[in-house]
N, C-alpha and C positions, 0 to 999 in steps of 0.2 A: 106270710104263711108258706111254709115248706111244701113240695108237691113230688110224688113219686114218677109225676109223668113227663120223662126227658123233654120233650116236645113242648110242652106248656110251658114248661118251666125255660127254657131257653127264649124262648119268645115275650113271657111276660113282660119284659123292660119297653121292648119295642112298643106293644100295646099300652102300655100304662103311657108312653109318651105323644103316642099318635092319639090316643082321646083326648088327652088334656089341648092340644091345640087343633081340633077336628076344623077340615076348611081353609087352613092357610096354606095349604102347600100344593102344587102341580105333582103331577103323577110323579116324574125322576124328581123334584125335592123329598116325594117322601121314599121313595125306594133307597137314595140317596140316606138320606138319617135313618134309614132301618137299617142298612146295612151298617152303620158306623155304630149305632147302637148297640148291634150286635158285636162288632170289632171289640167294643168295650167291656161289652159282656160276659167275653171269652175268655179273660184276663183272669175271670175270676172261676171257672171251672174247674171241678180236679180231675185231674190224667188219671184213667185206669192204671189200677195195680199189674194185672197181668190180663193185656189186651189178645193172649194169644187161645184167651178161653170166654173168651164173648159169644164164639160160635153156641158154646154148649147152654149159655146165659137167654141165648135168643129162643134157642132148641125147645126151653122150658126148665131144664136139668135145675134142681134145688141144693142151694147151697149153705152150710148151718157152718158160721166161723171160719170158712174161707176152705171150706172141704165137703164137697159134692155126699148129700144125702142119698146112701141106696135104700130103696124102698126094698123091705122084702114079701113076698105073694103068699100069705096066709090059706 
């Protein structure tokens, strides 16, 4: 299942691995395989298009086909 929420969605692998073997690892073994899980993870993420308008992304600014929505005030 797909998720819109960057955060979730980066982490899932690492959770889906840390349950499946809950209890066998010391603290640095499992910080250790999260971190590497994520290494792997990473490989497969796509790079923004145009990182130089992330700011206006965070801001809230709406975007329709890859050109900023202006609202106009009725």
């Amino acid at each position: 299942m797909r998720t819109t929420n960057p955060i979730e969605s980066t982490f899932s692998t690492v959770r889906l691995r840390t349950d499946k073997v809950r209890g066998c690892f010391s603290a640095t073994t499992a910080i250790t395989m999260a971190f590497k899980l994520c290494e792997c993870a990473e490989k497969r993420w796509l790079r923004l298009h145009c990182p130089e308008r992330l700011a206006e992304v965070i801001k809230g600014v709406k975007f329709v086909n890859g050109i900023e929505k202006k609202w106009i005030a009725a």
